[in-house]
N, C-alpha and C positions, 0 to 999 in steps of 0.2 A: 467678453461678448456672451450675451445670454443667448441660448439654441434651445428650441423645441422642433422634436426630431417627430416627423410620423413615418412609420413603417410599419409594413407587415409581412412578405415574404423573406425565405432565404436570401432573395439578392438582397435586401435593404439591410443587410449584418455585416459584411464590410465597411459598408457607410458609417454605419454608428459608432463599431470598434475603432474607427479611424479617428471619429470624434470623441473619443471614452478617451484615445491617449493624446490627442491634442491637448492646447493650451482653453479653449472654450469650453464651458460651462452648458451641460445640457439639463435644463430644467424640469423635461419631462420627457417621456416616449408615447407618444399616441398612436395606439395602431387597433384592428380588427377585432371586436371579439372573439372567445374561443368558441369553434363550433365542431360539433360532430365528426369525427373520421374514421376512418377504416371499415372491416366487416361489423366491429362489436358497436360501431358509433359512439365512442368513446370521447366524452368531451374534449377537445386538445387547443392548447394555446397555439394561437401563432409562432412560427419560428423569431421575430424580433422580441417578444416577450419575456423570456427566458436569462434571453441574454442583456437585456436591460435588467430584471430584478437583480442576477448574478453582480452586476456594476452598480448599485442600489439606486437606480435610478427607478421615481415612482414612472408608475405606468397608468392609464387613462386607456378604457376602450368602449369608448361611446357606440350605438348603434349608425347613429349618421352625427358626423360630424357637424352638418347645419344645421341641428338642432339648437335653439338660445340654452339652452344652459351647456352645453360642448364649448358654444361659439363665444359664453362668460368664462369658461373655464382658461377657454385659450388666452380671450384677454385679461383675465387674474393673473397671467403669468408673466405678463409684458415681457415677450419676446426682443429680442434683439432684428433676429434672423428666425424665422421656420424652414428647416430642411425638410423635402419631403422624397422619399426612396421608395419604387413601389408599395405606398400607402392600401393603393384600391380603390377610392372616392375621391370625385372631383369636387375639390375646394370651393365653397361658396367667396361670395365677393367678401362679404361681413368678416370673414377667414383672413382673405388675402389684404385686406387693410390692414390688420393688426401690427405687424413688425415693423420698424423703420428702414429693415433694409430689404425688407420684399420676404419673397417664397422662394427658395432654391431648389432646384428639380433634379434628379440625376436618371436619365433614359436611356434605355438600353437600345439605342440606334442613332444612325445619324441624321437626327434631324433636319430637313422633314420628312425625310424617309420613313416610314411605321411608326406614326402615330396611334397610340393605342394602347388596348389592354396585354398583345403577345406581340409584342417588337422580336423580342431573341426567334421564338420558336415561325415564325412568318418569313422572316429573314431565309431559315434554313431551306423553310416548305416552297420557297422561289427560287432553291438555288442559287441563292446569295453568295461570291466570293468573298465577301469582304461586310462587314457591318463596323460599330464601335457602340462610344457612349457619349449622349450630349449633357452638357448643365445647363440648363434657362431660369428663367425667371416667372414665374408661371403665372396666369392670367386665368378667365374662369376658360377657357377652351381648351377641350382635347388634343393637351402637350401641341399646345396654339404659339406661346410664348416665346420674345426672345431672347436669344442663343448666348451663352458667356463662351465655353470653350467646348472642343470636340477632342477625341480619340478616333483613329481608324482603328479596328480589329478586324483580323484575317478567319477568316474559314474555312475548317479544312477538310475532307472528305471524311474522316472519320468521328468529326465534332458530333455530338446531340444536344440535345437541348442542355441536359445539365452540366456537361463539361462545358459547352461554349457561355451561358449562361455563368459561370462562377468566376471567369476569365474575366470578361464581361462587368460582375461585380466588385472585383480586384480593383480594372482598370477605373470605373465608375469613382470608387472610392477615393484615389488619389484626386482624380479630377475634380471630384469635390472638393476638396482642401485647396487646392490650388485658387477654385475658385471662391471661396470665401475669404483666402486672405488677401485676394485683389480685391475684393467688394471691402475688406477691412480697410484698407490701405486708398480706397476711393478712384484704384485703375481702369476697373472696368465698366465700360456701357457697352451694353448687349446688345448684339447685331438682329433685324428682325430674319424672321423666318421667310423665302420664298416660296408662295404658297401655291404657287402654281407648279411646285415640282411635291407637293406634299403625296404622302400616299397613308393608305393604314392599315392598322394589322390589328381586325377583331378579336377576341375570344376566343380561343379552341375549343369550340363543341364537341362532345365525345364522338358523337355522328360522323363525324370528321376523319376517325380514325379508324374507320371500315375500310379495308383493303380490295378493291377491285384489279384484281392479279390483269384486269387486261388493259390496263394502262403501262406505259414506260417502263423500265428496270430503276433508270435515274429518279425520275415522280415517285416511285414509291421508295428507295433508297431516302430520300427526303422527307418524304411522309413520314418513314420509322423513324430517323433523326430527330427529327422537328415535334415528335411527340413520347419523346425517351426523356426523361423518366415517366413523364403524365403526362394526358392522360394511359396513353401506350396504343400502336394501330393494333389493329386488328383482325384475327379472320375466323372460319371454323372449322370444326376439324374433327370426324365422330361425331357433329350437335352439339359440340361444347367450344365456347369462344377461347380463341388462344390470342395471345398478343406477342407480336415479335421485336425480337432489338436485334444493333449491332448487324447492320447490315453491310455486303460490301457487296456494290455492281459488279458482275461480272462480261465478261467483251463477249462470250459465245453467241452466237445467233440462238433464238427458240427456237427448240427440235423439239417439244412438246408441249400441249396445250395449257394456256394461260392456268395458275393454278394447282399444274401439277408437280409432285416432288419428284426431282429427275435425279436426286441423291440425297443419303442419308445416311450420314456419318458423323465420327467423332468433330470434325473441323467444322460442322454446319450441317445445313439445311438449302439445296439448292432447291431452290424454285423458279418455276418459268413462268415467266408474264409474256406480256404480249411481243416486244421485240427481243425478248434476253432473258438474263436469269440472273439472282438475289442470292446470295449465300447467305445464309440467316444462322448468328452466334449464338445469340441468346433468345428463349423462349418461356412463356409465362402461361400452364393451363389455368383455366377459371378456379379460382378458391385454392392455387397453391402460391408459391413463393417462385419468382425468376429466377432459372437455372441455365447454366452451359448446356448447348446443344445436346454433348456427348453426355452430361449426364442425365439429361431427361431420356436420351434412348435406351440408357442401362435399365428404366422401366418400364418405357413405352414403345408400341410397335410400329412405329410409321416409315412403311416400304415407297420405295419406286412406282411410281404410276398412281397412289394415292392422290383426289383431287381436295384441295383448299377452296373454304370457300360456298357461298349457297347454292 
């Protein structure tokens, strides 16, 4: 079986190494171009990139994949199967004709649950117990498609984005396989989607990750989860933007006002919000590197009663 793989994030590299050591042939990897990152803007490949040149598998990164000569590229290759793993762009129709056995999808939820571009981190920001991963068949609609198989995954209080997230593309990966060799072997027809229980999960805006300490302990416990490792929340501190990780709710009732640090020590960073208080592990000032609590205080002087925040 011929396979053209599109991916671009960190989760879509499970997928593909799963497919490097199967018995299937991947005839290409189409994913993102490289664009600018970091302070320096430094051009940088996508993370699927790398790891397909490393497997010599050529790579293809079109700007928009419906563009006619992408959309001739694709059919030069006469696909079998197109797997598609957090790619980023919705598939034109001219796309989804080409393979004889469709488009495979692998989401990080359980569909129709978070539909969308942030399944994982939306999950977390709802206080989600439990999420997983679906495979469908994809159609031109936003993760619209119906369903071949599901996984539950569990949630756990101290999960964020990118530990739950990498879980997540493990479990994804296998799920994949399983479901290509029932589409091999001609087992399965896929269940549709009820779309009346469908929900979705936008984009995280940076905006997003602005901390208003007078919300919940749990809400923003979530917030920093749900945006650990990226974007990261936020707050300020002296005029300069800090970003916080590694939070854990703590049960005390607030004895002081939303914002303020009611300890600062090596174990953390207690902050009171509006019903409670945040023990906060890790911390990130603007233009340095994310550190332990304890050792950003061995530089910096943040006392008791100090407020967070505009």
């Amino acid at each position: 079986m011929n396979i053209l793989f599109l991916g671009t994030s960190e989760f879509a590299c499970p997928s593909l190494e799963a497919l490097v050591a199967s018995p299937y042939r991947i005839t290409e990897v189409i994913t993102q171009p490289d664009r600018p990152k970091g302070r320096g803007r430094k051009l940088t490949p996508p993370p699927v990139k790398p790891l397909a040149l490393a497997r010599n598998i050529p790579v293809f990164q079109p700007e928009k994949l419906r563009d006619p000569s992408a959309v001739e590229n694709v059919k030069s290759l006469k696909p079998d199967l197109i797997v598609v793993v957090a790619y980023g762009q919705i598939l034109s129709a001219a796309v989804l004709s080409v393979p004889p056995l469709g488009c495979v999808n692998v989401h990080g939820s359980l569909l129709p649950k978070y539909r969308g571009a942030a399944p994982i981190a939306r999950a977390i920001l709802m206080g989600e117990k439990k999420t997983g991963v679906t495979t469908m068949l994809l159609d031109t609609g936003m993760d619209t498609g119906p369903i071949f198989l599901q996984e539950e995954v569990g949630i756990s209080p101290e999960d964020s984005l990118g530990s739950l997230q990498e879980r997540l593309a493990q479990s994804g990966a296998a799920l994949l396989l399983k479901t290509i060799e029932g589409l091999a072997k001609g087992h399965f027809s896929p269940r549709p989607q009820d779309a009346t229980q469908a929900s979705y999960a936008p984009k995280i805006l940076r905006e997003e990750g602005r901390i208003d300490w007078r919300r919940p302990a749990r809400e923003l416990g979530n917030l920093l989860r749900a945006l650990d490792p990226s974007p990261g929340a936020y707050s300020t501190w002296n005029g300069k933007i800090v970003k916080f990780f590694r939070p854990l709710v703590l049960e005390a009732k607030a004895q002081d006002p939303p914002g303020a640090v009611a300890e600062a020590a090596d174990q953390g960073l207690k902050i009171a919000t509006v019903d409670g208080y945040l023990l906060i592990r890790e911390i990130q000032m603007e233009n340095r590197s994310r550190m332990a609590v304890g050792q950003f205080l061995r530089g910096n002087r943040m006392e008791p009663g100090q407020r967070l925040g505009d």
